[in-house]
C-alpha positions in Angstrom: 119.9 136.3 116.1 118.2 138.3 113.5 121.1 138.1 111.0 120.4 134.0 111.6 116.6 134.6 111.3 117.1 136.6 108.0 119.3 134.5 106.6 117.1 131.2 107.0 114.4 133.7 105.7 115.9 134.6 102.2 117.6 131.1 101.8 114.2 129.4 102.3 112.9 132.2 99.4 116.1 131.3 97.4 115.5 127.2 97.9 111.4 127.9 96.3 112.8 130.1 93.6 115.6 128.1 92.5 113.6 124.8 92.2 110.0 126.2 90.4 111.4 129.7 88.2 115.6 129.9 88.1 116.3 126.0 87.1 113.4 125.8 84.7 114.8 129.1 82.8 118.1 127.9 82.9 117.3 124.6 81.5 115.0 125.9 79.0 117.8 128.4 77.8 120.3 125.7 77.2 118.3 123.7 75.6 117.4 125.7 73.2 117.7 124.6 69.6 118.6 121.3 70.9 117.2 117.5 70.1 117.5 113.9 71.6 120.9 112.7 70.3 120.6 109.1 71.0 121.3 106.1 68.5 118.4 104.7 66.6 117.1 101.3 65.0 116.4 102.5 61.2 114.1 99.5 60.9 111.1 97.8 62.4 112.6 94.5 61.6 115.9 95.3 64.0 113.7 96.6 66.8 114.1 94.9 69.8 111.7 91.9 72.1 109.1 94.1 74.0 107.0 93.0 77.3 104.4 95.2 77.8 104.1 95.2 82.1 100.7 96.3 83.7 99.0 96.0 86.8 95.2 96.6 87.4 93.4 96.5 90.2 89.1 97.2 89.4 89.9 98.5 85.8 86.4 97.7 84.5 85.4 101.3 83.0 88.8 101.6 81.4 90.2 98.3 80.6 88.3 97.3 77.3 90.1 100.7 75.6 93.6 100.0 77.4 93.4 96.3 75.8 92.6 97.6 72.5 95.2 100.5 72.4 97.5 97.7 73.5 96.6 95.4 71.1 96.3 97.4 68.2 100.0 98.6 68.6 102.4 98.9 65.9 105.1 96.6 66.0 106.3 93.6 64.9 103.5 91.2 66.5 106.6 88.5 66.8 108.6 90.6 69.0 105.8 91.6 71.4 103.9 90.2 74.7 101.3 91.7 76.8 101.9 90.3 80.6 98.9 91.5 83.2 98.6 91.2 86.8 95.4 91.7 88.6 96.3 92.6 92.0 92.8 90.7 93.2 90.2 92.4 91.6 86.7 92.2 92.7 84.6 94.0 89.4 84.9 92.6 86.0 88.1 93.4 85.0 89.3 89.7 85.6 86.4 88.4 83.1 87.2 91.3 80.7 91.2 90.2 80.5 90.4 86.7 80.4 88.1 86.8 77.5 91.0 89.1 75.2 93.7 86.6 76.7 91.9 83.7 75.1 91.4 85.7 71.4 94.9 87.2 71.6 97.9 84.3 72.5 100.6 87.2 73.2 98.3 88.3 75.8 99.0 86.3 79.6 97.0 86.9 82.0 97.7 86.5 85.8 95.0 86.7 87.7 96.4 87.5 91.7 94.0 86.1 94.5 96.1 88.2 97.4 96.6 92.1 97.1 100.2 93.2 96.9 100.3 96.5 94.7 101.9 97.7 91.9 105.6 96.7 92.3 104.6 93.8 93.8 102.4 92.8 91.0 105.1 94.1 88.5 108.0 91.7 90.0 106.5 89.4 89.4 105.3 90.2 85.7 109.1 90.9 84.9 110.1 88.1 86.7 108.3 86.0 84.5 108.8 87.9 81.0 112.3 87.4 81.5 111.9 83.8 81.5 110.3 84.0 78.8 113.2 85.6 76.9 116.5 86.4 78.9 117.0 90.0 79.9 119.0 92.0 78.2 119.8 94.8 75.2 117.3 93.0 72.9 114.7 92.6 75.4 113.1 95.8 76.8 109.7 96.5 79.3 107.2 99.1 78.6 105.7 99.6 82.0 102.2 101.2 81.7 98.5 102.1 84.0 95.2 100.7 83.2 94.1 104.3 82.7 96.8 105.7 80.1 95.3 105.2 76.4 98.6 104.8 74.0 98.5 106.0 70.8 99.6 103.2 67.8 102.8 103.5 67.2 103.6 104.6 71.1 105.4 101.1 71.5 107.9 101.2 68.3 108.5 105.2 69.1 110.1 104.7 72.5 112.1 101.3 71.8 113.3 102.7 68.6 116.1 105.0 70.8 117.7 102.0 72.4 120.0 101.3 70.2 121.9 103.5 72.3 124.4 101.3 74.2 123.7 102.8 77.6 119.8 104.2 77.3 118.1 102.5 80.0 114.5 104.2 80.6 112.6 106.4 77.4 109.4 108.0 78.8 106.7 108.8 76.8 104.5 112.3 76.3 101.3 112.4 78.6 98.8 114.4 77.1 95.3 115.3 79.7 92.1 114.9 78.7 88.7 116.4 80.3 89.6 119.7 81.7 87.3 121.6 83.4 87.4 125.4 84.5 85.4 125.0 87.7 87.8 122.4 89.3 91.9 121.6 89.3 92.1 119.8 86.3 93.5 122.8 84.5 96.3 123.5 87.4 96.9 119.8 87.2 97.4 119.7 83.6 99.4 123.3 83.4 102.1 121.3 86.3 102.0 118.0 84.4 103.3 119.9 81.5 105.6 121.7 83.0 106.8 118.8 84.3 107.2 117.1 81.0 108.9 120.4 79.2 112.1 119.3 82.4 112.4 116.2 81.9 112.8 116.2 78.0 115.1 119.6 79.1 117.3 117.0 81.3 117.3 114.5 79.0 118.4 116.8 75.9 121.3 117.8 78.3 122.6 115.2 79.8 120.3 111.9 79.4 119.5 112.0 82.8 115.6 112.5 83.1 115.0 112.6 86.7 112.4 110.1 86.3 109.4 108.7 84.1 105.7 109.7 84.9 105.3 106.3 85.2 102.1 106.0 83.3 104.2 104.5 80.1 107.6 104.2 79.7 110.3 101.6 78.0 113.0 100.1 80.1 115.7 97.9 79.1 115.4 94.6 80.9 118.7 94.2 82.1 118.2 97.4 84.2 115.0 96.5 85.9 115.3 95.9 89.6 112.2 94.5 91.4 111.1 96.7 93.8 110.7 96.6 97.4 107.3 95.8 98.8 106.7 98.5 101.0 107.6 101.0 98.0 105.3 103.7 97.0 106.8 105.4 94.3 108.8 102.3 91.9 109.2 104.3 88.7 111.6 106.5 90.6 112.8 103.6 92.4 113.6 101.9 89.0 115.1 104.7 87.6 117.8 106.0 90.5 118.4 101.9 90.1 119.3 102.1 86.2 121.8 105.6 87.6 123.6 103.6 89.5 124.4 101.1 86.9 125.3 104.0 84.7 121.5 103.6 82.5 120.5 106.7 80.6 117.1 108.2 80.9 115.3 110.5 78.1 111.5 111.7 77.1 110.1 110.9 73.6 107.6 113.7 73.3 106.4 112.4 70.2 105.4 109.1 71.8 101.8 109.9 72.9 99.4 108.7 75.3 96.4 110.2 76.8 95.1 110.1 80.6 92.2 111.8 81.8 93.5 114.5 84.5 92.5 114.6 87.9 89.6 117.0 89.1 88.7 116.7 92.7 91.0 118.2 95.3 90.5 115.9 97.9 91.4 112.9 95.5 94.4 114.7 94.0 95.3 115.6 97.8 95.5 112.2 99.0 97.5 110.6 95.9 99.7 113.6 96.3 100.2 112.6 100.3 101.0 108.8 99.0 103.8 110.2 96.6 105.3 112.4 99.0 105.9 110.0 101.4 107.2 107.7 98.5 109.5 110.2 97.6 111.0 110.4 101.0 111.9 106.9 100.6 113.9 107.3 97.1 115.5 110.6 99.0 116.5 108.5 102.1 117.5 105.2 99.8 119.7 106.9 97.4 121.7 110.1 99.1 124.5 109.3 96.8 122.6 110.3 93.8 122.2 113.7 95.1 124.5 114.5 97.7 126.8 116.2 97.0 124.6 118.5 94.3 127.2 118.6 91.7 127.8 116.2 88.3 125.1 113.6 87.2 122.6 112.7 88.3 122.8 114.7 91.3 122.6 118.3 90.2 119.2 117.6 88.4 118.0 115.2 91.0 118.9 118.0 93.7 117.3 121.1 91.4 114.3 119.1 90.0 113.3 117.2 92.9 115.0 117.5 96.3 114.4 121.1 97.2 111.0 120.6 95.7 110.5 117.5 97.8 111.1 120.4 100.5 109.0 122.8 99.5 106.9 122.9 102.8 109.7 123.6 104.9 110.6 126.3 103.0 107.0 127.9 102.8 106.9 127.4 106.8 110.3 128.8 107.2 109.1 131.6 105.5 106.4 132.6 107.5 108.2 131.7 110.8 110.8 133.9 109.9 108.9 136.8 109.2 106.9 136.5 112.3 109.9 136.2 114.6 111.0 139.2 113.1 108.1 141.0 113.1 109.7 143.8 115.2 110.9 145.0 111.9 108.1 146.8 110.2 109.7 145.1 106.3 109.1 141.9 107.5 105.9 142.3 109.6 104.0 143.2 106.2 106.0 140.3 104.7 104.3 138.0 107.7 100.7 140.0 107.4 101.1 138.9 103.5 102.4 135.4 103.9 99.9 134.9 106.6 96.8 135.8 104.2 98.7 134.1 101.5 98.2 131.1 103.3 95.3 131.1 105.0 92.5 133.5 102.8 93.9 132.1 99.2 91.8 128.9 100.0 88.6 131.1 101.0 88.7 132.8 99.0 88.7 130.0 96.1 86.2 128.3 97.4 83.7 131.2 98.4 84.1 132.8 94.7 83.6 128.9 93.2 80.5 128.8 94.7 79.3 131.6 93.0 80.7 130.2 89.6 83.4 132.4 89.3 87.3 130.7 88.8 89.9 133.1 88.3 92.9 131.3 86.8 95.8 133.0 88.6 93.8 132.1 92.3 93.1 128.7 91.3 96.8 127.4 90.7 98.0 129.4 93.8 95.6 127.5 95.9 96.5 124.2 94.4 99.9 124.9 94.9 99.6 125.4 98.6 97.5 122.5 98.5 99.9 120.1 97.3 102.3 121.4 99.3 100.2 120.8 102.4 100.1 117.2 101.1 104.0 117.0 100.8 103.2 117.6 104.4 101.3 114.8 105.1 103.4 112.5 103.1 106.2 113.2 105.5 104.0 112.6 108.4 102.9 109.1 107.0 106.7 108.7 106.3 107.8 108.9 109.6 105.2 106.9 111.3 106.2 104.0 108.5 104.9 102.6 105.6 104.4 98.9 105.3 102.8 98.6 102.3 102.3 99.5 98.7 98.7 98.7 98.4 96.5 101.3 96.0 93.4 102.1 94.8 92.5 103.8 91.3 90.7 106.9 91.6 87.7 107.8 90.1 87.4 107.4 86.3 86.1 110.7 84.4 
C-alpha cells in the first residue's frame, strides 16, 4: 500500500512538472532557430475575401475604438466585411454600431432581441457571411472580442499565410495593457505570454497550435463549424473541429493586438471557473484527439492542455499522498510543506498587500493555486451541467 501511495505521489509530481517546466523546455529547445514555414500570398491584390465575425454584448466603453481599429484596417476594402451581432444589449452599444453601420456599407449590423452568447451569436454571423460569398479557400473569418484593439495591418498579416493548402486557423499576438504591481495583472500577463511563446512553439513544429486565444484569429471558412449552444469554450471547439478535417493551426506573432489584462482575482477567478468547465467539454467531446498521447494533435493536445486541465487532481493527490504517508518522517515534512503551501501562500499575500508590499515570486504562486482552485470549480459546474453559453464582459480598465 505505500509502494501504491508513493507511486500516485511522484506520478502526480511528474504529471505538474511535465505539463508547466519539461514540455515547455523541450519545445523551446527544438524550436530553436526555427520560423513559420507556411506558403504565402506575395500580394495584397491575391489576398483572399475576409468576414470579420464579432459578438458584443454592453460594449459601450470599448466599442467606438474596436470599430475604428476595425475600420481602419489594411486591406483591400473590396475583399472585406465587418458582420456584428449584439447578443441583446441594453447600454449604447446598439446606437453606437448602428450609427458606423450607416457611414460604413461593409459594416452589417445585427442587432439580437434574445440572448444566446457568443457561439450562438457567431453561427449565425457565419451563417450569413457565407451567403454572402460561398465558403471556401478564398473566403476566410477573422473571429475577434469587443475588447481586443487590432493593430492596422493585423487583418492582411494573418490571411497572408493561407495560401497554404491545408492552414485552417492563424492566431494572432496578444499583447496586455494596464499592469499593475499591487494586483494579478502582472501574473496574468507573465501566463498569457507564456502561453503565446507554446503555441507559436507548436505551430513552428508541427502546425498544430493547440488552440487560438480567441480574442482574434483567421479561420478558413470551409473549416468553421457552428458551435453547439451549450458551449463555453468555441475557439477550442472550432479548432479540434478544423483537426479532424486535417486543418492546420499556427500563431503570427507579428500580427498584434492589444487587450487590457485582467486585475481583480475574484473576476479572473470566475472567468477561469467558466473556461474550466468549457474545457471539460472539448476533453470529453474529442478523446480521439488525444488519446492515445502519441502523433498529431494528440501529443501537444495531451502535454499542453490535458494534464494541465488536470492540474487540481494532481495538486490534491499530492498532498493526500503525503499525508497518508505521514508515518514516514520524508514525506510528513513534504505534507507539513504542501499543507502551508496551500493554505498560508494566500495569507500571506493578502496580509503583506495590505501593507503595500507585493513580492513577485508570492504573487504568481498564489495565483497559480488560485486558478487551479477554479479548474476546480469548473469541474464542479461541469458535472452538475451546463445549459447555456450566456456571458457577461468583465469590467473595462
Amino acid at each position: 500500500m505505500s509502494l501504491f501511495l508513493q507511486c500516485i505521489f511522484w506520478s502526480s509530481l511528474l504529471a505538474l512538472l511535465y505539463t508547466y517546466l519539461i514540455y515547455p523546455v523541450v519545445l523551446s529547445i527544438l524550436a530553436r532557430g526555427k520560423q513559420l514555414d507556411t506558403e504565402q500570398y506575395e500580394s495584397p491584390e491575391h489576398f483572399p475575401r475576409i468576414s470579420v465575425l464579432m459578438a458584443v454584448h454592453n460594449e459601450e466603453a470599448v466599442i467606438e475604438e474596436k470599430l475604428t481599429s476595425l475600420i481602419e484596417q489594411e486591406y483591400p476594402h473590396r475583399k472585406i466585411n465587418i458582420y456584428i451581432g449584439s447578443d441583446n444589449s441594453s447600454d449604447n452599444t446598439n446606437e453606437i454600431i448602428s450609427g458606423y453601420a450607416v457611414q460604413h456599407t461593409h459594416l452589417h449590423f445585427f442587432p439580437f432581441s434574445k440572448r444566446q452568447g457568443k457561439p450562438g451569436v457567431i453561427n449565425q454571423l457565419a451563417a450569413t457571411a457565407t451567403r454572402h460569398f460561398p465558403a471556401g479557400a478564398d473566403h476566410v473569418f477573422v473571429i475577434t472580442d469587443a475588447s481586443v484593439m487590432m493593430s492596422p495591418g493585423v487583418c492582411a498579416t494573418l490571411v497572408k499565410h493561407f495560401k497554404h493548402p491545408d492552414l485552417a486557423i492563424v492566431d494572432a499576438q496578444m499583447l496586455h495593457t494596464g499592469m499593475l504591481q499591487k494586483d494579478i495583472s502582472g501574473s496574468e500577463n507573465s501566463y498569457i505570454s507564456w502561453e503565446g511563446r507554446l503555441k507559436y512553439y507548436e505551430g513552428v513544429l508541427w502546425k498544430k497550435m493547440i488552440g487560438p486565444f480567441g480574442g482574434c484569429y483567421a479561420l478558413r471558412s470551409d473549416f468553421f463549424a457552428p458551435v453547439p449552444d451549450n458551449f463555453l469554450v468555441d475557439d477550442f471547439y472550432i479548432t479540434l473541429q478544423a483537426f479532424r478535417k486535417g486543418g492546420l493551426a499556427i500563431k503570427e506573432p507579428s500580427a498584434l493586438c492589444y487587450e487590457p489584462v485582467g486585475h481583480e482575482l475574484d473576476e479572473e477567478f470566475r472567468r477561469k471557473a467558466r473556461i474550466s468547465a468549457g474545457n471539460l467539454q472539448n476533453m470529453f467531446t474529442f478523446p480521439d484527439l488525444w488519446l492515445p498521447p502519441v502523433g498529431l494533435p494528440n501529443f501537444p493536445f495531451f502535454s499542453h492542455k490535458i494534464l494541465r486541465w488536470l492540474g487540481p487532481i494532481w495538486l490534491i493527490l499530492l498532498w493526500l499522498t503525503a499525508g497518508l504517508l505521514f508515518h514516514n518522517q520524508f514525506y510528513a515534512l513534504l505534507f507539513i510543506l504542501l499543507t502551508a503551501l496551500y493554505v498560508l501562500t494566500p495569507l500571506l499575500d493578502e496580509g503583506l498587500k495590505k501593507l503595500h508590499i507585493h513580492w513577485a515570486l508570492l504573487r504568481n504562486v498564489r495565483y497559480f493555486l488560485t486558478m487551479n482552485l477554479a479548474l476546480l470549480a469548473g469541474y464542479i459546474r461541469y458535472v452538475k451541467g451546463i445549459k447555456s453559453n450566456v456571458w457577461q464582459p468583465p469590467k473595462r480598465q
